[in-house]
Rosetta silent file (secondary structure, phi, psi, omega in degrees, C-alpha in Angstrom):
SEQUENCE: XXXXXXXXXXXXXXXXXXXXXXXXXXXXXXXXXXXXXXXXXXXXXXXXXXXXXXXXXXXXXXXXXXXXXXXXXXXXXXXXXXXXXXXXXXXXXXXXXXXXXXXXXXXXXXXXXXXXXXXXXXXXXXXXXXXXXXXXXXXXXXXXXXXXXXXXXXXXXXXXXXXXXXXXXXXXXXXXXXXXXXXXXXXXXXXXXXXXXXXXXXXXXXXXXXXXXXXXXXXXXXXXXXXXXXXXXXXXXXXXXXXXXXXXXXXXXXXXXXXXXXXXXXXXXXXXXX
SCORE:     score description
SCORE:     0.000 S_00000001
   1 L     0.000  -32.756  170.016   -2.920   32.990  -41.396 S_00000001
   2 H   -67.120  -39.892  160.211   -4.197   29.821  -40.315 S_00000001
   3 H   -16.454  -95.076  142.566   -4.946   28.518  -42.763 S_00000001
   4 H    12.900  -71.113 -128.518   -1.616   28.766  -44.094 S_00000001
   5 H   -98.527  -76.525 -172.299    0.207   27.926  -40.912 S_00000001
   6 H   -23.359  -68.648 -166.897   -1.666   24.794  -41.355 S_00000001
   7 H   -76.680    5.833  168.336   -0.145   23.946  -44.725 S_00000001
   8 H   -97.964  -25.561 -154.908    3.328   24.826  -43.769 S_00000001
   9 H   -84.635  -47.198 -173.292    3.043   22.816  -40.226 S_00000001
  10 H   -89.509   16.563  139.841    2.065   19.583  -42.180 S_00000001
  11 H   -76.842   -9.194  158.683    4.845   20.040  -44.516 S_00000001
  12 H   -79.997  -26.953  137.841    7.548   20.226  -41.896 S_00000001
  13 H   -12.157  -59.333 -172.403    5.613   17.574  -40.303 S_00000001
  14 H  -113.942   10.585  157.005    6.470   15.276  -43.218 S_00000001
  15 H   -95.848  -58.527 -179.039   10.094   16.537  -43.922 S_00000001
  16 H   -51.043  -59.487  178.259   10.772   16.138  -40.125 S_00000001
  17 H   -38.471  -42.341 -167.500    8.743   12.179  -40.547 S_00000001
  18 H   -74.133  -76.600 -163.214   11.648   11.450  -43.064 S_00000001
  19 H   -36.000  -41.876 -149.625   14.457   12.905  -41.535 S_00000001
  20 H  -100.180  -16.784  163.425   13.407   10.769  -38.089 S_00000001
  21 H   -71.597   -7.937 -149.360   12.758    7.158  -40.305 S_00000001
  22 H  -101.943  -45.050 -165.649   15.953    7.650  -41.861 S_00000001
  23 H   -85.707  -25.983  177.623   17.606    7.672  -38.203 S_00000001
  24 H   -66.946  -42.374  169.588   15.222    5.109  -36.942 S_00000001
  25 L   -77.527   11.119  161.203   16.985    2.579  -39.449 S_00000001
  26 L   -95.791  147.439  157.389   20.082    3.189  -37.853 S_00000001
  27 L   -56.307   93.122 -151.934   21.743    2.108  -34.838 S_00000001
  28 L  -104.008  173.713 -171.697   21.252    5.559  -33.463 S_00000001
  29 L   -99.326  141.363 -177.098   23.208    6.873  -30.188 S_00000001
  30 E  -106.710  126.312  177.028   20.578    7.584  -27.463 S_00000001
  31 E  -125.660 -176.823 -140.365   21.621   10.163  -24.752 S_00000001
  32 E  -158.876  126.588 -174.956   19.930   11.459  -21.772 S_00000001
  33 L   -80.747  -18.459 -171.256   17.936   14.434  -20.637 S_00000001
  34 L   157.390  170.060 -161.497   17.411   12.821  -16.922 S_00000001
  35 L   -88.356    2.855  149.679   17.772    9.214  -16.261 S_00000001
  36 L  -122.283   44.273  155.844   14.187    8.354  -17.903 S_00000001
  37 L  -117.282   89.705  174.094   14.491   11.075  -20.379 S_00000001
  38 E   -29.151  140.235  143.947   15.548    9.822  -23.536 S_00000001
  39 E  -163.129  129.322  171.409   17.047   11.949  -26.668 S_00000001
  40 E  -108.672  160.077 -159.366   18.548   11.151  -29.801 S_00000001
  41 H   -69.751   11.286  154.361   19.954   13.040  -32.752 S_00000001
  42 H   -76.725  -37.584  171.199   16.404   12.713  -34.562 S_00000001
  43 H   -61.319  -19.190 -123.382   14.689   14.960  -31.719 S_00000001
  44 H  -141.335  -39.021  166.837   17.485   17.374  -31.647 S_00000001
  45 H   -97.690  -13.968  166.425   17.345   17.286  -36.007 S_00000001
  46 H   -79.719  -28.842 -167.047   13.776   16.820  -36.611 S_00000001
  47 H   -79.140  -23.836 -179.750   13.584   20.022  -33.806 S_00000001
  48 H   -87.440  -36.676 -161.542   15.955   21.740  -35.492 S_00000001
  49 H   -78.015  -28.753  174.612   14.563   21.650  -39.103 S_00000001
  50 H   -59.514  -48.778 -177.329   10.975   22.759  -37.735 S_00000001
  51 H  -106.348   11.050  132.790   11.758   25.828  -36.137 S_00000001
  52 H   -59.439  -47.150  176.160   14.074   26.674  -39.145 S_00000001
  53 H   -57.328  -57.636 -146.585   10.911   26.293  -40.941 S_00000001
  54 H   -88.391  -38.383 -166.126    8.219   27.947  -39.068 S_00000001
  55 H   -77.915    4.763  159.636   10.938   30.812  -38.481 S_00000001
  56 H  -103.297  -57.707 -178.912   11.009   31.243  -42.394 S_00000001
  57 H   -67.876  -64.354 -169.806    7.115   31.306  -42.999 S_00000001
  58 L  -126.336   97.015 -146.555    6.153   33.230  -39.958 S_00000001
  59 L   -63.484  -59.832  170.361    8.737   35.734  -38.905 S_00000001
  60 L   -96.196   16.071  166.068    7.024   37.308  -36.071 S_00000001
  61 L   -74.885  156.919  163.982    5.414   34.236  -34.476 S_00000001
  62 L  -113.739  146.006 -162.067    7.267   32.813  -31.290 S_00000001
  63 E  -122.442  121.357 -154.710    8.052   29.506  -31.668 S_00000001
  64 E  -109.527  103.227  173.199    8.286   27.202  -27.971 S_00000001
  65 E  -142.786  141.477 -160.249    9.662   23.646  -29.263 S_00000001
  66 L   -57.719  -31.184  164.706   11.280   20.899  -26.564 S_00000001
  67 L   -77.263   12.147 -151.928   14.739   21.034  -28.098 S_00000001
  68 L   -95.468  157.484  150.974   15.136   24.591  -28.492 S_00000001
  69 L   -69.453  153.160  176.955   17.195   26.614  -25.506 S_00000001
  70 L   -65.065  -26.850 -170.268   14.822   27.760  -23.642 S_00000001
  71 L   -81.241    6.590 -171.100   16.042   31.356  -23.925 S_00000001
  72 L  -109.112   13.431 -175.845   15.026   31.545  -27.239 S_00000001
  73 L  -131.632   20.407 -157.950   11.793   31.232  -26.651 S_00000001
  74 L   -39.002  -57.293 -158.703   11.936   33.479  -23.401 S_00000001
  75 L  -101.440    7.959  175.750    9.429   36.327  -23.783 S_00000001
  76 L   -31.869   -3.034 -152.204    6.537   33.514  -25.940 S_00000001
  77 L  -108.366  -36.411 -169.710    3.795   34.468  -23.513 S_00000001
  78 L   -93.440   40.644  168.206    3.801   38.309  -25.038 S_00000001
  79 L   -84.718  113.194  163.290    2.949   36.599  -28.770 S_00000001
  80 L   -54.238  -43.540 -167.668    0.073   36.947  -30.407 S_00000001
  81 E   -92.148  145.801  157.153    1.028   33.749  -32.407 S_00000001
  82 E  -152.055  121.756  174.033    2.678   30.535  -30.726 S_00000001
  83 E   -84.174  119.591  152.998    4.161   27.103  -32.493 S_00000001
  84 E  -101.021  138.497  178.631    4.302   24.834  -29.580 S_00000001
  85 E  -120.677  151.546  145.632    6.572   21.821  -31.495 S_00000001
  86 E  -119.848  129.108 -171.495    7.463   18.250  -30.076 S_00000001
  87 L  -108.559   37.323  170.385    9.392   17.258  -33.006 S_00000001
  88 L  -159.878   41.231  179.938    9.453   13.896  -31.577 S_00000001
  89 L   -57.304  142.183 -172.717    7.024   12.833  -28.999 S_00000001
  90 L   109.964   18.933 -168.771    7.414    9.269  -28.036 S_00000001
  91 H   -70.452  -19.588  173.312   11.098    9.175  -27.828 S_00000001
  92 H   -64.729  -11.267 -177.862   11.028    6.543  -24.997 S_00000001
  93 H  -100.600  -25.020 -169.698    8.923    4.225  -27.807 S_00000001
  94 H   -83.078  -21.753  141.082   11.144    5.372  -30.600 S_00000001
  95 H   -29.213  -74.279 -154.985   14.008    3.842  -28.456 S_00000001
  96 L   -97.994   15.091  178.696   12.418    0.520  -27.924 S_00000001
  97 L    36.630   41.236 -173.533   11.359    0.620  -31.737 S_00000001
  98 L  -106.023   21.322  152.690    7.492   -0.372  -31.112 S_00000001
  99 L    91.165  -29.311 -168.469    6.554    2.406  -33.785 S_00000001
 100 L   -86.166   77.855  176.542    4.286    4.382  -31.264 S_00000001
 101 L  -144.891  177.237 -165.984    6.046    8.195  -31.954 S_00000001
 102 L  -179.614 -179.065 -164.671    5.047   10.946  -33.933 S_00000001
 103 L  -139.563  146.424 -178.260    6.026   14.428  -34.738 S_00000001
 104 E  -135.097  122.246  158.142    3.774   17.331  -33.242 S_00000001
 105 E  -136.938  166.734 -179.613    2.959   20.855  -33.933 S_00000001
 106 L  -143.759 -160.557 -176.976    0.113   23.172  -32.701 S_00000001
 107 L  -175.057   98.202  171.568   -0.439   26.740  -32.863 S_00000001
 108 E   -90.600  162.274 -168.666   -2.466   28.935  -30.638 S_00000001
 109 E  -154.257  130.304 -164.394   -3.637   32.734  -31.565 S_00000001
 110 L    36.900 -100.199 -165.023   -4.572   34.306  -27.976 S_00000001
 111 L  -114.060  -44.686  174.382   -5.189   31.719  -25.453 S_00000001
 112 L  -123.514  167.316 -154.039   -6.420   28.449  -27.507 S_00000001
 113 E   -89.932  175.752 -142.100   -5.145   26.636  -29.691 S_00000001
 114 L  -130.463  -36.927  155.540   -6.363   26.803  -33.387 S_00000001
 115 E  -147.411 -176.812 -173.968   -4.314   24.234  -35.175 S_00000001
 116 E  -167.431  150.220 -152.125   -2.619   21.207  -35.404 S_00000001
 117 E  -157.870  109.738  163.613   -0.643   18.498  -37.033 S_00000001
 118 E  -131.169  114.183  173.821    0.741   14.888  -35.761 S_00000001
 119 E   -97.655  129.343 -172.310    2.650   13.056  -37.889 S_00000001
 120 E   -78.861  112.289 -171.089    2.976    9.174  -37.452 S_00000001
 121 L   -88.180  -28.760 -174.440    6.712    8.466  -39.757 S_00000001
 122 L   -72.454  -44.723 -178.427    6.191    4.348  -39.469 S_00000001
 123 L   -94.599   -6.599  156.878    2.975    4.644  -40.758 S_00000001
 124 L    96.114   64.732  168.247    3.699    7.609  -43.048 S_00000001
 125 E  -135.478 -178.206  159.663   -0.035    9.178  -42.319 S_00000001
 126 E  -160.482  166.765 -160.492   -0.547   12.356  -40.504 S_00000001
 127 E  -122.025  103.142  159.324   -3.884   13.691  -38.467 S_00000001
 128 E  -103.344   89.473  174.552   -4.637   17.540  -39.215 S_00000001
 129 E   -69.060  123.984 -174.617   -7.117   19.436  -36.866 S_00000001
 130 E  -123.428  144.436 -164.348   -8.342   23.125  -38.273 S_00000001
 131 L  -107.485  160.484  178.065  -10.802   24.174  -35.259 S_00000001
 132 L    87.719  -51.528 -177.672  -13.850   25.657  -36.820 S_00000001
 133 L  -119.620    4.298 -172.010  -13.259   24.100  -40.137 S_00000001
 134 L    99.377  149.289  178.567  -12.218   20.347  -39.529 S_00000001
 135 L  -110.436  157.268 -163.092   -9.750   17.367  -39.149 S_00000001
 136 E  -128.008  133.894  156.044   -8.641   15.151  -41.716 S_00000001
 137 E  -103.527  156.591 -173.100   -6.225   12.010  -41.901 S_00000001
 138 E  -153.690  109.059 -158.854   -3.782   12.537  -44.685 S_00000001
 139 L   -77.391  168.124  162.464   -1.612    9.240  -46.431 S_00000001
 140 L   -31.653  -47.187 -171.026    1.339    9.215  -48.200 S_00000001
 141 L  -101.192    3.732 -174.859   -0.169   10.376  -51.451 S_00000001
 142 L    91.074   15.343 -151.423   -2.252   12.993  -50.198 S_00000001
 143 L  -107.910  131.086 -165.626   -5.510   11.457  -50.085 S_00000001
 144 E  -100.984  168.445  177.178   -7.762   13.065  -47.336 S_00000001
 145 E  -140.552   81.799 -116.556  -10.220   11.696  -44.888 S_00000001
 146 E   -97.508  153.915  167.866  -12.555   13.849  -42.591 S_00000001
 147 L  -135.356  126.662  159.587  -12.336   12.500  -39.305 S_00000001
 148 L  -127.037  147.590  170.950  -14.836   13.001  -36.342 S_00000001
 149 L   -90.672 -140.953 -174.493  -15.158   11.633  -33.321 S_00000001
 150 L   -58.210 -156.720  177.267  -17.551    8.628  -31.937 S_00000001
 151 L  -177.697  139.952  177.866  -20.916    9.297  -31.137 S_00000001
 152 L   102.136  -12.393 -131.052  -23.597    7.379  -28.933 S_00000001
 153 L  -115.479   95.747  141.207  -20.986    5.479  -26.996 S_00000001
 154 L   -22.762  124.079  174.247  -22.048    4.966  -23.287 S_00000001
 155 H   -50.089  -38.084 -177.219  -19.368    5.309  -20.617 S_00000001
 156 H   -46.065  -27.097  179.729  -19.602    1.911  -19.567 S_00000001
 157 H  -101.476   -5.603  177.621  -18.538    1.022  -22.920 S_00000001
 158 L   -86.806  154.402 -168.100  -15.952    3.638  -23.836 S_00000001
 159 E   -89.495  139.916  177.674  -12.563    3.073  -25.085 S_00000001
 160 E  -145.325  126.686  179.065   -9.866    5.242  -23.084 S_00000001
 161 E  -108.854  161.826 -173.847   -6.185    4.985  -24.058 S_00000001
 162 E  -152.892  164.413 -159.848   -4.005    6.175  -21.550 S_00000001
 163 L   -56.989  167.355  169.301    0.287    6.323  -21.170 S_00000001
 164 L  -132.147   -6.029  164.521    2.130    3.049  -21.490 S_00000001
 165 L  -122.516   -1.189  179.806    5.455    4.352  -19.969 S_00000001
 166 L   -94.492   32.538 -171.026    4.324    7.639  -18.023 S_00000001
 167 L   -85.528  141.741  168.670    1.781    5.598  -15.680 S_00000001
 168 L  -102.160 -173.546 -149.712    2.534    6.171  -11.801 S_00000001
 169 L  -102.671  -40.698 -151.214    0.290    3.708   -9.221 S_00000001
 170 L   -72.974  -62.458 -174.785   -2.092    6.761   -8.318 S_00000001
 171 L   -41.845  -20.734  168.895   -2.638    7.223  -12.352 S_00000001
 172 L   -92.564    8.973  168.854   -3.571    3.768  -12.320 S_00000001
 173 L  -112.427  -17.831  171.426   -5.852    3.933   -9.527 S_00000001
 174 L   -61.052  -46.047  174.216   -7.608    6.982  -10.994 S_00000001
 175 L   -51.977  -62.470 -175.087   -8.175    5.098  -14.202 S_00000001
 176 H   -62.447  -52.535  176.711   -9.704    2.098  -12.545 S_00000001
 177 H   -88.770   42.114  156.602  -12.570    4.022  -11.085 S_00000001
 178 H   -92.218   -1.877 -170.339  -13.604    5.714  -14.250 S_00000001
 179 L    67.712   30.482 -169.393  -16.220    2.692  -15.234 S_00000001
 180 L  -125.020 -172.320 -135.427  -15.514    2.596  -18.431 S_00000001
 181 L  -104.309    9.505 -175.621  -15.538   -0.536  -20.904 S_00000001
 182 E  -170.914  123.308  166.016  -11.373   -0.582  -22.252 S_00000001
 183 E  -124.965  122.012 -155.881   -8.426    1.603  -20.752 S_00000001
 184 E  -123.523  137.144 -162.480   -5.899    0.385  -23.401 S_00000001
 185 E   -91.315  133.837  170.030   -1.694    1.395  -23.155 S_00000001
 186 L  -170.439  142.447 -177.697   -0.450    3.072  -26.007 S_00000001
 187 L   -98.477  141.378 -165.241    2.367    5.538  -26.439 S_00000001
 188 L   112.882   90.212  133.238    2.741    9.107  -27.782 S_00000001
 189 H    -9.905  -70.277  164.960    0.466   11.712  -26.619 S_00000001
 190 H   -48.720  -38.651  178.382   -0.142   12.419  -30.266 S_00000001
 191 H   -78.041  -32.779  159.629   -1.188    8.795  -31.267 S_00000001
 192 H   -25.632  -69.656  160.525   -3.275    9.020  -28.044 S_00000001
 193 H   -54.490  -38.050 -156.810   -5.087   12.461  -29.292 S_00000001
 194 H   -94.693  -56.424  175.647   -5.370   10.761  -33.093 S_00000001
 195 H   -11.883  -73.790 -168.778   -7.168    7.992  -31.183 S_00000001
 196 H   -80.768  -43.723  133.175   -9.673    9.895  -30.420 S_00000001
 197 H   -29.124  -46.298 -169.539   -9.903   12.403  -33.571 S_00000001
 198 H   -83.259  -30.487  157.309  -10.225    9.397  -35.316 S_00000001
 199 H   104.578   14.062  170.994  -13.144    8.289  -33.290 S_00000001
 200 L   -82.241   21.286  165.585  -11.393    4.619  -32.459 S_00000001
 201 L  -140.646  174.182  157.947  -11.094    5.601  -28.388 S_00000001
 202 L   -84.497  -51.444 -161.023  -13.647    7.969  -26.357 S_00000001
 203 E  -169.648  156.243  159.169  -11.277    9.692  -24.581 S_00000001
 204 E   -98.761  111.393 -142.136   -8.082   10.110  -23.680 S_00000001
 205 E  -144.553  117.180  157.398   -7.252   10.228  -19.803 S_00000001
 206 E  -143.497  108.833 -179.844   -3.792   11.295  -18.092 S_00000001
 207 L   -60.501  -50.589 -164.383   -5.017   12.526  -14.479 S_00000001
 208 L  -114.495 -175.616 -168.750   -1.713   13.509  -13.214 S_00000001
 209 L   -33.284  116.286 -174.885    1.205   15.296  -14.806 S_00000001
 210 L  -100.903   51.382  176.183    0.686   15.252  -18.533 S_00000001
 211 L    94.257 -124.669  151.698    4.100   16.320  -20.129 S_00000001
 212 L  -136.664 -173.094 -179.819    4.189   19.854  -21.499 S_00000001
 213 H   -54.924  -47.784  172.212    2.747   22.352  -23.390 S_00000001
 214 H   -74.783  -30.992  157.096    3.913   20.834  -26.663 S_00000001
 215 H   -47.850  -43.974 -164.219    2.794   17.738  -25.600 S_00000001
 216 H   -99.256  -26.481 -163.009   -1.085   19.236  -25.311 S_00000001
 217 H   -67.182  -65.685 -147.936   -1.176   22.184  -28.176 S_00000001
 218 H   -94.957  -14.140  176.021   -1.677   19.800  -31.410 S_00000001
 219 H   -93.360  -17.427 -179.306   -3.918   16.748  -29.782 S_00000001
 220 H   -83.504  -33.239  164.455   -5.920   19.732  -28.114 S_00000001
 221 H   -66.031  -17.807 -155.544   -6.390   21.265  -31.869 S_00000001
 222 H  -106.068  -34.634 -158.832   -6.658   18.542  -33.821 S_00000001
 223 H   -95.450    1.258  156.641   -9.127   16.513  -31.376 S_00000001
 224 L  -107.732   13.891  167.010  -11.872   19.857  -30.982 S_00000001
 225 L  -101.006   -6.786  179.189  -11.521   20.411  -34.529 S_00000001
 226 L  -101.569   -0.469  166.680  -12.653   16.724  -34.983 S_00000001
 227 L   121.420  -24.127 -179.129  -15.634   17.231  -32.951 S_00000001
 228 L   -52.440 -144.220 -175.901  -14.037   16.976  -29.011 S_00000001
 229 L   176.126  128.162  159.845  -13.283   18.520  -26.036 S_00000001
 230 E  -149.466  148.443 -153.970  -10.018   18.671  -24.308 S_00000001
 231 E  -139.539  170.958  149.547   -9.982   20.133  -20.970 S_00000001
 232 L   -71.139 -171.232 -177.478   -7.122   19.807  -18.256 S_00000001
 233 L   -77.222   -9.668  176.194   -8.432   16.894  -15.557 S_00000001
 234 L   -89.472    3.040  163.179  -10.332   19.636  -13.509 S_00000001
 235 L   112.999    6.370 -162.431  -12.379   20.696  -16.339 S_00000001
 236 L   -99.235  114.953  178.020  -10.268   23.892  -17.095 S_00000001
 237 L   -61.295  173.017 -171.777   -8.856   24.755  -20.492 S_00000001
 238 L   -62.695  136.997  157.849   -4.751   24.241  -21.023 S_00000001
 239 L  -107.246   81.314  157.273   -3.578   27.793  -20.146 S_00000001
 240 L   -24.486  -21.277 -177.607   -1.008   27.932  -22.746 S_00000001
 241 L  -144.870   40.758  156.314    0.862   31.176  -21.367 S_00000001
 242 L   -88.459  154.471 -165.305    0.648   30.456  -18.212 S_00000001
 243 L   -39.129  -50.194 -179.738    3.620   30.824  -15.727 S_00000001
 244 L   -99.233  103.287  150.690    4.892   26.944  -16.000 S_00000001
 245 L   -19.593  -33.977  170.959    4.965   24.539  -19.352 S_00000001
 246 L   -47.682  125.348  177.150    4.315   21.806  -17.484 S_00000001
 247 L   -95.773   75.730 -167.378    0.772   20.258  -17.954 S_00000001
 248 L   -83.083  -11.225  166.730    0.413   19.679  -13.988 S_00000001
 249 L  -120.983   63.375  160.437   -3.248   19.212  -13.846 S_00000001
 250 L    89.809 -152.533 -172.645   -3.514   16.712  -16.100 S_00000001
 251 E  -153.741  151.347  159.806   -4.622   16.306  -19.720 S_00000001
 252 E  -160.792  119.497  160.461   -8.507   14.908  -20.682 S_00000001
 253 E  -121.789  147.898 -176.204   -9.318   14.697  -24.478 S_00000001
 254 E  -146.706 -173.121 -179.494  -12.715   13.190  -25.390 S_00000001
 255 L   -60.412  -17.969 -146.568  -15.520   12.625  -28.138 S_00000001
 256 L    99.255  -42.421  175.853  -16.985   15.583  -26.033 S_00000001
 257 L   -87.905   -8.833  157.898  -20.141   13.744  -24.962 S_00000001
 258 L   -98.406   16.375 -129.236  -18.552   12.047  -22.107 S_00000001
 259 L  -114.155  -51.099 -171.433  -16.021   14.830  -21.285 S_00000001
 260 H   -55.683  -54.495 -169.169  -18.368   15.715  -18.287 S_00000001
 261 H   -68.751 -108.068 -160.913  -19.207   12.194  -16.695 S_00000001
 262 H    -8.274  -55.055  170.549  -15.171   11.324  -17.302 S_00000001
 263 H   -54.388  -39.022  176.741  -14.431   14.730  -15.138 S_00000001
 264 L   -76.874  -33.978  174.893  -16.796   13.925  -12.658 S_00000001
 265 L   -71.520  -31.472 -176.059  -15.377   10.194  -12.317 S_00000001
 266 L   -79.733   -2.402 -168.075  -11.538   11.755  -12.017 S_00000001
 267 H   -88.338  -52.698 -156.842  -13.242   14.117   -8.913 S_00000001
 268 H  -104.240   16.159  154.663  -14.162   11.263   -7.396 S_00000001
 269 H  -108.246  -28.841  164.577  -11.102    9.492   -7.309 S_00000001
 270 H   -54.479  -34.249  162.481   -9.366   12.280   -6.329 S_00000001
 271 L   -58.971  -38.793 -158.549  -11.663   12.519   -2.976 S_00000001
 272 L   -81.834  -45.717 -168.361  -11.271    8.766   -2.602 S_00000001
 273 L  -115.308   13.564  146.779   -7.171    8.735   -2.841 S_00000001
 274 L    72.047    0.000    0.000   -6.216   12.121   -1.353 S_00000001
């Protein structure tokens, strides 16, 4: 089935990518989830058309996506199968129109997850992680590109993107004592995770609350099917069916060959700042 799953995820992916440029060139109405959580009728219609989709291919999967009621996704933990969807991460960037959003799906089968698909709609590309068999970038026209990440790369010298509107003071003191040679702002989980699949960053580093579950499922698939490691910040994998959604101890995606020394640098700012 994964397989499969795959090739239905990035074509909802890239039906959802239209549907949310089409709304992007409008003067769209933005309403509010809490007062810094953005949503507009592209989250709420790319979210809808996704889990119409996946709920047409795979019948008996459960499918956990940020716009859904929650009740419909109630009992997700006793699933063999799980869709975690954002079908708009970034909405605070797609707001301010700087381009840095995407559309996310993952999939897990028992505890981790297996695939994944984040689609960028401004640049029309989309980043597909198969774990086991490989990630790809994939254009407009179909034309693929294996993607792995770096190799070689000293910490002192690695690139680490990190949030540009979820930073808090402690995440930015946590940062500053990792030693490493660029911590660079950029928005979108997903462009974050593609970072690093693509092998232009090292790692990816959000120490303290990292979103949700849909936030973590398709950059955690896509960037160990590209060669990575993604761990929460204590070194633990995402426990997907775990009690809370919430990703409260943290997020870390990396080439993999720093994943340790990065863990060990977030330990020791947590002893240094309590």
């Amino acid at each position: 089935m994964t397989r499969a799953a795959l090739t239905v995820m990035h074509e909802l992916a890239c039906r959802a990518a239209e549907l949310i440029r089409a709304v992007y060139q409008t003067d769209f109405q933005v309403d509010y989830k809490a007062p810094t959580d953005p949503v507009t009728q592209a989250d709420r219609q790319a979210n809808e058309l996704i889990v119409k989709g996946l709920r047409a291919a795979f019948p008996d999967a459960a499918i956990v996506a940020e716009e859904s009621d929650a009740a419909s996704y109630a009992d997700f933990r006793a699933a063999e199968r799980v869709f975690f969807v954002d079908p708009l991460d970034g909405t605070r960037e797609f707001v301010d129109k700087n381009g840095e959003f995407v559309v996310m799906l993952g999939l897990i089968e028992g505890a981790r997850a297996v695939a994944g698909v984040i689609h960028a709609p401004v640049l029309d590309v989309a980043w597909l992680g198969l774990v086991g068999e490989g990630a790809w970038e994939v254009d407009a026209q179909g034309a693929r590109r294996e993607l792995t990440t770096s190799r070689g790369v000293p910490l002192r010298e690695a690139r680490v993107v990190a949030s540009r509107t979820h930073r808090t003071e402690d995440t930015q003191r946590a940062l500053d004592i990792l030693g490493v040679g660029s911590v660079s702002a950029l928005g979108s989980a997903g462009l974050k995770g593609a970072e690093v699949a693509r092998g232009l960053a090292e790692a990816y580093a959000s120490p303290g609350t990292a979103g949700k579950r849909w936030d973590a499922c398709a950059v955690d698939a896509l960037v160990t099917a590209a060669g990575g490691q993604v761990s929460d910040a204590f070194g633990d994998p995402i426990d997907y069916r775990g009690a809370s959604l919430t990703n409260s101890r943290g997020l870390v995606a990396t080439n993999g060959e720093l994943h340790r020394a990065l863990l060990e640098r977030l330990e020791v700012a947590r002893v240094a700042f309590g």
